[in-house]
C-alpha positions in Angstrom: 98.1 30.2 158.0 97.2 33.7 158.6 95.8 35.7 156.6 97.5 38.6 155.0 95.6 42.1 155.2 94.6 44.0 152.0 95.8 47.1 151.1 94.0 50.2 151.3 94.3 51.9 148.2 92.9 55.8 148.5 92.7 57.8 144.5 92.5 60.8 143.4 94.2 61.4 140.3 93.6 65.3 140.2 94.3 67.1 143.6 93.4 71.0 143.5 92.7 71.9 146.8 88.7 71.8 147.1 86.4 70.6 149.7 86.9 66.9 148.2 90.9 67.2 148.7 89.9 68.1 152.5 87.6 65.5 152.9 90.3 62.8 151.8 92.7 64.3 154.4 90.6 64.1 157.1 89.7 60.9 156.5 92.9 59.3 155.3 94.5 60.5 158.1 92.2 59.2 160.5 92.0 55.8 159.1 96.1 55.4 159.2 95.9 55.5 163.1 93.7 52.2 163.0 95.1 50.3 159.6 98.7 50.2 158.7 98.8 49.4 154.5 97.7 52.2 153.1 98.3 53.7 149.9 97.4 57.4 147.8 97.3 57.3 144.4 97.2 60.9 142.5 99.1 62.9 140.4 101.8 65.1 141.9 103.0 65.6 145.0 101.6 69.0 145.5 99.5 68.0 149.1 101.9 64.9 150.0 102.9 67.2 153.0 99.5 67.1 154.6 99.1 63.5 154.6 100.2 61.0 157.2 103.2 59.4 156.9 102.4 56.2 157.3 100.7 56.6 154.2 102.5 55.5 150.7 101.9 58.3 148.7 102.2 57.0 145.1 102.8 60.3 142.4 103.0 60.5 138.5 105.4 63.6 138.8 107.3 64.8 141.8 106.3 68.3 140.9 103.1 70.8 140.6 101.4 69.8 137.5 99.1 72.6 136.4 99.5 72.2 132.7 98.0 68.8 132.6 94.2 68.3 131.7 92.8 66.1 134.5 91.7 63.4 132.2 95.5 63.4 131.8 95.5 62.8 135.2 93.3 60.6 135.0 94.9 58.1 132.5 98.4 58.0 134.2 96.7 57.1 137.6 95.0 54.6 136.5 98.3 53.4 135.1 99.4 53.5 138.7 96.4 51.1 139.8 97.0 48.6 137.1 100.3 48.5 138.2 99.7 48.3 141.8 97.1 45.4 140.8 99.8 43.3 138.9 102.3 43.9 142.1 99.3 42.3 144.5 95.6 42.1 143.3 94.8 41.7 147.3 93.6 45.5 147.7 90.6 47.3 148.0 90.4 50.6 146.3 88.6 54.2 147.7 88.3 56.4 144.8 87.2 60.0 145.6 88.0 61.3 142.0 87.3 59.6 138.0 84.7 57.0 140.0 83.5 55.9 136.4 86.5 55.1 135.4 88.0 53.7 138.6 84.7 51.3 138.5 84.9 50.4 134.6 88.8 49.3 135.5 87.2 47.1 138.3 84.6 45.6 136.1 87.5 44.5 133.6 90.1 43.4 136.5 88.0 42.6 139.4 88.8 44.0 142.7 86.2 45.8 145.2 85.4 49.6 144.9 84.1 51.8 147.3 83.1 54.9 145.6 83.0 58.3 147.2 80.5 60.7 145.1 81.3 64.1 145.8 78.6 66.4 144.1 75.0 66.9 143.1 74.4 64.3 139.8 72.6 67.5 138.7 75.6 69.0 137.8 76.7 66.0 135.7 74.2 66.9 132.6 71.3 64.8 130.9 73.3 63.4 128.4 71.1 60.0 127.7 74.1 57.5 127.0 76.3 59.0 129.8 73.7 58.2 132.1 73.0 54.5 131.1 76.9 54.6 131.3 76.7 55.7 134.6 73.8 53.5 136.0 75.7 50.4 135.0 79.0 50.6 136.8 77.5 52.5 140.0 75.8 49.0 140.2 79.3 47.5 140.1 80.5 49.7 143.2 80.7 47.6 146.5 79.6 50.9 148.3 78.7 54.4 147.3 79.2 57.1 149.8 77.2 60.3 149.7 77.2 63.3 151.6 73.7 64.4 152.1 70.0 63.4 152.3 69.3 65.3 149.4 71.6 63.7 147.6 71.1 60.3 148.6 67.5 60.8 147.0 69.1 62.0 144.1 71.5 59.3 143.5 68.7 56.5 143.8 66.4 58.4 141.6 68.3 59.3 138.7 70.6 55.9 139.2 68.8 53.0 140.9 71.5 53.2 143.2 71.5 52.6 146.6 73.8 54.8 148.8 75.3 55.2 152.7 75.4 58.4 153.6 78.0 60.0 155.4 78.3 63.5 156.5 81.9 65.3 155.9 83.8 65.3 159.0 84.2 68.7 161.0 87.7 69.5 162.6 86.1 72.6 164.7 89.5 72.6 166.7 91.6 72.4 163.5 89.9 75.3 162.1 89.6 77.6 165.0 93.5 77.1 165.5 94.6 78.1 162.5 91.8 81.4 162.2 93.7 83.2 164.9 96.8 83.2 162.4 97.7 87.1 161.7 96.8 88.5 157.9 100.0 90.2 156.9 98.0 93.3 154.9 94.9 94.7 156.0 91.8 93.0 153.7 88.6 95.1 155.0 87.9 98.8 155.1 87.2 100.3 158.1 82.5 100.5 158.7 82.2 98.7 155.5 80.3 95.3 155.5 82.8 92.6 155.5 81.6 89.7 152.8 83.6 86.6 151.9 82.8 84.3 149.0 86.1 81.2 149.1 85.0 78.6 146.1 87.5 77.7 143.0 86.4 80.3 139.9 84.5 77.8 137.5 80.9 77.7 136.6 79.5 76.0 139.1 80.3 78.3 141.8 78.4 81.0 139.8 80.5 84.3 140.7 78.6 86.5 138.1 75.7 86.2 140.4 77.1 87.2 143.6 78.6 90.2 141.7 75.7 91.3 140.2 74.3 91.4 143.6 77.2 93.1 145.4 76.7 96.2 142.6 73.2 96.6 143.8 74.5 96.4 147.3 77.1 99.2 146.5 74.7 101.8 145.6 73.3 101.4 148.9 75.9 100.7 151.6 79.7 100.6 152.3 81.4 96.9 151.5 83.5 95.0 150.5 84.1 91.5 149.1 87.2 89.4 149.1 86.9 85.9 146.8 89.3 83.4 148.0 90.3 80.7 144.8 91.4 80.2 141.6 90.7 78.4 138.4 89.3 78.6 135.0 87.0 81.5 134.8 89.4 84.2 136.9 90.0 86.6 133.8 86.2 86.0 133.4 85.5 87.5 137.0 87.9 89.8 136.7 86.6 91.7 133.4 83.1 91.5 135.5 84.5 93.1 138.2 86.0 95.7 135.6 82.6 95.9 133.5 80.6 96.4 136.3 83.1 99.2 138.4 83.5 97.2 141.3 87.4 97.5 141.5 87.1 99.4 144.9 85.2 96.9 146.2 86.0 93.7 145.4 89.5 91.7 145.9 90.1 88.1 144.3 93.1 86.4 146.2 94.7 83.4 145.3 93.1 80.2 146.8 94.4 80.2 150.8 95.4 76.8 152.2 94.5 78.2 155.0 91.5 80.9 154.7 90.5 80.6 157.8 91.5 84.1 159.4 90.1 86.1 156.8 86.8 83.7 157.4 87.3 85.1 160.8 87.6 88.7 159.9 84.3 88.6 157.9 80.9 88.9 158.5 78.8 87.4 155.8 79.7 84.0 154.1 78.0 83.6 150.4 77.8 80.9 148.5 76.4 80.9 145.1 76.7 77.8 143.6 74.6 76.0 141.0 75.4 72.9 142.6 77.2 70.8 145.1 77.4 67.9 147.5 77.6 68.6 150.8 79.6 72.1 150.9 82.5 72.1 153.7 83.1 75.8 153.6 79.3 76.2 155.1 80.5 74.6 157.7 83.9 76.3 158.2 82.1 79.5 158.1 79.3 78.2 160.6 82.5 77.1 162.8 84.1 80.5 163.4 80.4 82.1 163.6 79.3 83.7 160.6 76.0 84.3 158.9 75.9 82.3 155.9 73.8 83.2 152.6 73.6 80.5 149.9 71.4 79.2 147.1 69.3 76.8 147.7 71.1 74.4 145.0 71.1 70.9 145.1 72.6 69.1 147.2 73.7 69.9 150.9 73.2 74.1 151.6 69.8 73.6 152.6 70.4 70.6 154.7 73.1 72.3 156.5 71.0 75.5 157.2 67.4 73.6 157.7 65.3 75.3 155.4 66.6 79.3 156.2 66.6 78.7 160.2 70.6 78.6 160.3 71.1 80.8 157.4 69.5 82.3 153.9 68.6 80.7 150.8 68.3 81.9 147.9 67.3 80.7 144.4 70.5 79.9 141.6 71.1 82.8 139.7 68.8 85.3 141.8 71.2 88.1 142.4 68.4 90.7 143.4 66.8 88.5 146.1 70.7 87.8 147.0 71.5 91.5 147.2 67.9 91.9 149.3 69.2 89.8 151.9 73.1 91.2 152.2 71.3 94.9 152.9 68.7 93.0 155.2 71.5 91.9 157.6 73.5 95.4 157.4 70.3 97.0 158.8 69.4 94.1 161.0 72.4 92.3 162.5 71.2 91.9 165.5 68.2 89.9 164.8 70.4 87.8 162.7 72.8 86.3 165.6 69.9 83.9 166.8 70.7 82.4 163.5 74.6 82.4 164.0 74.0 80.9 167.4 71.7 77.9 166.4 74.1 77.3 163.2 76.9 76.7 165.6 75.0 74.6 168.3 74.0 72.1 165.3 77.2 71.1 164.1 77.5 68.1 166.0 75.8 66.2 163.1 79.2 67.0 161.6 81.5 66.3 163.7 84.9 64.7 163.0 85.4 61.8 165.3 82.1 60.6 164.8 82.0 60.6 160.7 85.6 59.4 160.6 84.8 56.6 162.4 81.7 55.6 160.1 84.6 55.5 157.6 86.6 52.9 159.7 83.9 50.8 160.4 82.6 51.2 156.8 86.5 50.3 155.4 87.0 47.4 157.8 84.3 45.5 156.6 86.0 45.4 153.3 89.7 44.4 154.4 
């Protein structure tokens, strides 16, 4: 008798349109043109359209669901998966989103996990029980994906954990297409220094640094900055902006699904995060040829920009050496495109077909 395949089972409860929800895209996309029972489990069925159709996209609400906490999300999800698991318990399950508790519901059920970490376990905080929490069902994963080498070092140092890393995939193609799309309104003056900064507003991306910065910068040159995103801390930024009289200069607009051609009509990427995995929008910005600046957080910026010879690091929270390096490459852009060149030339480490199909080869040994 023939065996019957198991069912792929992708989750992520809370879907807000970061680097993660592009990762899972790309990859759940390119794994439905090799296996055919796949499933997505999240909330509502705000980025359904981007998916595959092939893929059985399984949704709490039919609706955009912003007033729900995501432990909310959460909760009703996993709801979803026990129910899913009492239909057939012949799946395995890729959780991208709530891996603790995705892996706890294992441990108690008993079906295979691989487990997709997505950021720095810095970030997580040194809370002593959470981390014995943590250390025990990470051992109860079948697989743990990372995204860097940094972070890979991490994981097995804070965790005992061992982890396979895989780079994000890079859709160059994808993301040159769609930056030659026309901007409506005109977002740059004319001879000012174009600076983009596209990260959800929360305290990990750290704004108040890069503002700080940009004030310094304003007493010296002509710029402007445009932050593409949304989230929490917006009124936050916005009475910085106000406090510090940078009206004139900066712009927040509303998080882009596709950013990409004012990316292209920039010159400077920032990032100033205190932490991340492997950031994506480096690599976007790398991808249409722009300098990047970024803090040296943990994990993945200095990976991707080996040590400051593909872009600029700085440290977390040091706005003046930040604003030292913005007025460095107004004065000296030239020297700077070596950078831009070499940035571009070593992307291939990132490229889509060949970490997509570590996925598929990963995957397939599990169904």
């Amino acid at each position: 008798m023939e065996k019957t395949q198991k069912r792929l089972i992708f989750f992520m409860p809370s879907m807000e349109g970061g680097g993660v929800e592009k990762n899972l895209i790309l990859i759940a996309n390119y794994i439905s043109k090799f296996e055919n029972n796949i499933q997505l489990i999240t909330f509502d069925n705000t980025f359904n359209k981007f998916f595959n159709k092939k893929i059985t996209i399984l949704n709490a609400v039919k609706k955009k669901s912003k007033n729900y906490s995501k432990y909310y999300k959460y909760f009703y999800c996993l709801c979803i998966l026990i129910k899913q698991y009492f239909k057939s318990k012949n799946f395995v399950l890729f959780t991208f989103q709530a891996n603790i508790y995705a892996l706890t519901l294992s441990y108690l059920l008993k079906f295979r996990v691989i487990s997709r970490s997505n950021s720095s376990p810095s970030g997580w905080g040194n809370n002593f029980f959470k981390n014995i929490i943590f250390k025990f069902f990470f051992k109860k994963a079948d697989c743990i994906i990372v995204n860097s080498k940094e972070f890979q070092k991490e994981f097995k140092k804070k965790f005992k954990v061992n982890t396979r890393l895989i780079y994000n995939p890079l859709n160059k193609k994808e993301i040159i297409k769609n930056s030659k799309r026309k901007i409506n309104k005109k977002i740059y003056e004319t001879n000012s220094l174009k600076i983009i900064n596209i990260a959800r507003l929360t305290d990990q991306k750290d704004h108040l640094t890069l503002l700080k910065a940009i004030k310094i910068v304003t007493n010296k040159i002509k710029c402007n900055l445009i932050i593409i995103g949304y989230g929490v801390n917006k009124k936050n930024i916005i009475n910085e902006i106000d406090k510090l009289k940078l009206k004139k200069f900066v712009k927040i607009v509303h998080c882009k699904t596709n950013p990409f051609p004012y990316l292209k009509a920039s010159e400077l990427f920032i990032l100033s995060s205190k932490f991340e995995g492997l950031p994506n929008v480096i690599l976007e910005a790398q991808t249409l040829k722009k300098y990047v600046i970024s803090t040296n957080c943990p994990t993945g910026p200095k990976e991707i920009l080996m040590n400051d010879k593909l872009g600029s690091l700085f440290k977390v929270g040091d706005y003046k050496k930040l604003a030292s390096i913005i007025l460095d490459f107004n004065k000296n852009k030239k020297k700077y495109q070596k950078s831009i060149k070499l940035a571009y030339e070593n992307l291939d480490r990132f490229d889509y077909e060949l970490n997509c199909k570590k996925y598929l080869i990963l995957i397939k040994t599990y169904l």
